[in-house]
N, C-alpha and C positions, 0 to 999 in steps of 0.2 A: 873738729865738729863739722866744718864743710865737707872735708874728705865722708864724713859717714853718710852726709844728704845725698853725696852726687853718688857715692856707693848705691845707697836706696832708691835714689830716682832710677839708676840703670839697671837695678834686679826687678824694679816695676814694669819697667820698658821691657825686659826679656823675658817678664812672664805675660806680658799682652802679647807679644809677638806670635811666641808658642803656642797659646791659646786660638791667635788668629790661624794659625798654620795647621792645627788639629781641627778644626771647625772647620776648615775650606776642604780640607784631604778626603772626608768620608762626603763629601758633597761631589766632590769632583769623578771621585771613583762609581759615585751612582751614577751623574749621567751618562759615565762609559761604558758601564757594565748592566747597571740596574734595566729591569724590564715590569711591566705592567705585569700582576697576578694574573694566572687565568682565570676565570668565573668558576665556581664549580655550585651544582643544586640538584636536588633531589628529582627523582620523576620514577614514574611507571611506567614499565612495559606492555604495549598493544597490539593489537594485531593492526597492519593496514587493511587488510579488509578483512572487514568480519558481516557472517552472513546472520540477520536477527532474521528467528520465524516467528512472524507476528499472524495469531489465528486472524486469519479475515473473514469475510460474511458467505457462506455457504447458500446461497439461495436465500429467499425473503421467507421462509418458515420455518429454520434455525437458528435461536438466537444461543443456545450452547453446545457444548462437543464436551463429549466424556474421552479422555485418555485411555484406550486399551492396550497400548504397547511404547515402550520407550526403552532409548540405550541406557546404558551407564553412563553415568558421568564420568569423564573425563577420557570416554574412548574418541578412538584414534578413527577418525573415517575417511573415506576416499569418495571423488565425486561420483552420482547413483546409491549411494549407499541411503537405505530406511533408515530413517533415526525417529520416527514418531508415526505412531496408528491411531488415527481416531474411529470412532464407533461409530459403521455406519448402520446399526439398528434402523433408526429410525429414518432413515432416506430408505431403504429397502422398504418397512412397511408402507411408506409414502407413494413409494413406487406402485405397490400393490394395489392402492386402493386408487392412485387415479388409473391403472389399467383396468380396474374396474368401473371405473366412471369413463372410460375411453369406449368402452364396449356399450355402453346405457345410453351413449351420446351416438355412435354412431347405429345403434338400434335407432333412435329419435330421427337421425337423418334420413335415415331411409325411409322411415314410415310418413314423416313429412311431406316427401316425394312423392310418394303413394296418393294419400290426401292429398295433393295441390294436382296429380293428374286425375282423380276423381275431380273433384271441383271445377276442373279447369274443362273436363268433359261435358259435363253436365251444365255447365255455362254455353258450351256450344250446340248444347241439343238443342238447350231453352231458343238458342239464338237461331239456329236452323227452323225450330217451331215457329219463332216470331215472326221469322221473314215468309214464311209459306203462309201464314195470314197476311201477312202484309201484302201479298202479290194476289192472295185470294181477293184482301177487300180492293185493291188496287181494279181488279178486273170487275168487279163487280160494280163501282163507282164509275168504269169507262161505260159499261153495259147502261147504268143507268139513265145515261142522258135522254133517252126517248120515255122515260117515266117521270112523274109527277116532282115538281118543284120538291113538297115534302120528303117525298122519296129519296131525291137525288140530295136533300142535306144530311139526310141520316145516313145516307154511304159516306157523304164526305167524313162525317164528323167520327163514324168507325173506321172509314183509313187514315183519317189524322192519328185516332188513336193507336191504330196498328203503327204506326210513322213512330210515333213516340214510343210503346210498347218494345221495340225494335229498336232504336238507339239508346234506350235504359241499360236492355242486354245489353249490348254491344259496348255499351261503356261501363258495368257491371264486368265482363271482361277482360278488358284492356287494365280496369284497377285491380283485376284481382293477379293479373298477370307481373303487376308490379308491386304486391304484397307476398305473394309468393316468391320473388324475387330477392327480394330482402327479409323474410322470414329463410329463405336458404341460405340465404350468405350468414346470417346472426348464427343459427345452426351449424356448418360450415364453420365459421369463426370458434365456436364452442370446442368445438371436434379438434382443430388445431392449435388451441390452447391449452389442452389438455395433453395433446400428442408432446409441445415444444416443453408440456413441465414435466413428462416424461423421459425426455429423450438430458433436459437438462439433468434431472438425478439422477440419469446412468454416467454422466459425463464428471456429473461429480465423487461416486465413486472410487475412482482411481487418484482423486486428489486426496483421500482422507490418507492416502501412506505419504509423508515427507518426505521427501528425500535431499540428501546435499549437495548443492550444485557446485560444491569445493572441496578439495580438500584439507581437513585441519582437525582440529579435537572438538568434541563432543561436549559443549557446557549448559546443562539443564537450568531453565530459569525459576527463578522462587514464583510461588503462587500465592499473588498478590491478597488470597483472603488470608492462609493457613502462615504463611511469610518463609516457610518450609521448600525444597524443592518441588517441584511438580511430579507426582507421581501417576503411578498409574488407578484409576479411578477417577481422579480429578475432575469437574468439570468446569473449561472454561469459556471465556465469551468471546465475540469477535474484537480485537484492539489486544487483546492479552497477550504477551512474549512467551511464547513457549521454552526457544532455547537461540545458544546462538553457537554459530561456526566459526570458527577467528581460524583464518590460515595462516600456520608458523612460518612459509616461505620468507614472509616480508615483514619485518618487523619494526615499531618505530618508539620511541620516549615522548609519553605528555608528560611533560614539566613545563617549569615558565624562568620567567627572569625576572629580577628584579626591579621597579621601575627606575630605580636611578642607575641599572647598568642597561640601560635599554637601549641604546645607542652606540652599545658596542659591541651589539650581534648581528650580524644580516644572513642572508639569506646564504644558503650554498656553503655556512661556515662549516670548519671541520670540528668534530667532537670528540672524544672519549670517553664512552659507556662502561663503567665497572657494575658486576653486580655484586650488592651486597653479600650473598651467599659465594662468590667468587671474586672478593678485592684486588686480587695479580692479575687477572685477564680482563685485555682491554680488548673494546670492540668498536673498530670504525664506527663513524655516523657521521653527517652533516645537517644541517639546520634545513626542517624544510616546510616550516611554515612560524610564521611569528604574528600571535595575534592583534590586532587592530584597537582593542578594549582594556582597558587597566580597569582592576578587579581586588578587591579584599583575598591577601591569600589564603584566610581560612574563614569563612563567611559565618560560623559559628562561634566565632568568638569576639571578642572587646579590640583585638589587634587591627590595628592601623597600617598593618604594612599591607602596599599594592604593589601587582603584579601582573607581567601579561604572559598568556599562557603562550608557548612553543613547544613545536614538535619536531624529534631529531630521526631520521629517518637512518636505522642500520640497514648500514653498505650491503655486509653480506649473512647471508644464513646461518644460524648455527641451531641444531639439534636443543643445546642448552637451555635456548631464549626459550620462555615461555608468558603469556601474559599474566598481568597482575604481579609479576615480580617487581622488588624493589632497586632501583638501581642508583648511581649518583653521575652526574653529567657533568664532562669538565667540557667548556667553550676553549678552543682551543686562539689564541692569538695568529692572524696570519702573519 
């Protein structure tokens, strides 16, 4: 009977032992071998620069533009290239009619001119008139003094009045010198406001054709009433997106990270961009911006997971890449 206890206490002993020795073996072999997962997450393909045409304000008497020419979408353009014509109907007629108010205006200047040199003539006849009485009653008040008391006040009191009569002119004159002064410039002014809102709708003109200052593909924008593309017809306003230009030179992934692996990305990391329509080809990238703001990663629904958004900048060009495509981002471990 003892021989069987000590039998039993020492198969119990050798099955703890074993047990401790398989327990420690796959522990030991991780920390030799074992490595931290990479991260891998979803993201989109964008363009690094992409050129938005946002209609802006055409002068302060258009508040819309009709579309009369536009590309196809999805063509391929080079920079100078037209990708949008807007209607300039109505800056043409606009044109027309202040060069006809340009012409009404300086008919009005000239005749102005005319009128203030009559005016201004006949101000100095009156005043040449006033003074030849003036010097009349002048002499005639000197002549006076060897005539009667009565006499010599009634010269005075008509060359005082000539004295007066004669500085009225004279200062009838000098204000009308300065009314016509500033009736010329307000006229004048007239004339050159009408000139600079002419000269400005020729200038605008040449703006109504788009053009692209990049090169890249051709993406027409929905028209925010119809939620359709923009077509031709259209009328839109100033603030509306017409279209946008994404040049495929340089292309990058908005995805983001999770916020509890957010501490294990930084900047200048290395990536692996697969795209989903191509899972065998990998395409360099590195880390080149990691946002500042933890955010709901789908802000439409009940989910509680946050995340900050990051952008992996690909290395090099490829034909393939195109925006909006789906792709999956692996964080590569340095």
């Amino acid at each position: 009977m003892k021989q069987f206890s000590v039998t039993c206490h020492l198969y119990l002993a050798a099955c703890l032992l074993w047990l401790a020795a398989c327990g420690d073996k796959p522990e030991a072999e991780e920390s030799k071998t074992g490595k931290e997962k990479n991260i891998v997450e979803t993201g989109e393909l964008a363009a690094v620069n992409n050129r938005a045409f946002v209609l802006s304000r055409y002068g302060r008497y258009w508040y819309e533009m009709r579309v009369i020419g536009i590309l196809e979408h999805g063509t391929i353009v080079n920079p100078g290239d037209s990708i949008i014509q807007l209607d300039p109907t109505e800056i043409k007629r606009f044109i027309i009619e202040r060069e006809s108010n340009l012409e009404t205006e300086r008919a009005n200047l000239e005749k102005l001119r005319v009128d203030q040199d009559n005016r201004i003539n006949d101000l100095t006849t009156n005043i040449k008139n006033e003074r030849a009485t003036f010097n009349l009653k002048k002499i005639e008040l000197e002549s006076s003094r060897f005539e009667t008391e009565r006499l010599r006040k009634i010269k005075e009191l008509e060359f005082k009045q000539a004295e007066i009569t004669l500085a009225k002119e004279e200062q009838r004159l000098e204000l009308a010198k300065t009314i016509n002064y500033n009736e010329l410039k307000i006229q004048e002014i007239r004339v050159s406001q009408v000139q600079n809102e002419i000269e400005n709708a020729y200038a605008l003109l040449p703006a109504l054709t788009l053009r692209s200052p990049i090169a890249g593909v051709f993406q027409i924008a929905h028209n925010w009433r119809t939620g359709n593309l923009l077509k031709v017809g259209d009328n839109i306003y100033p603030g509306n997106n017409m279209a946008n230009v994404p040049e495929l030179s340089r292309m990058k992934v908005n995805t983001f990270i999770n916020e509890t692996d957010f501490l294990k990305i930084h900047l200048k990391q290395k990536a692996s961009v697969r795209l989903d329509a191509l899972p065998e080809t990998v395409f360099e990238g590195e880390v080149s911006y990691i946002g500042k703001l933890c955010h709901r990663k789908d802000r439409n629904n009940k989910s509680r997971q946050k995340v900050f958004d990051v952008e992996v900048l690909i290395l090099k060009s490829d034909p393939r890449l195109k925006p909006g495509m789906t792709v999956s981002c692996e964080y590569l471990n340095d």
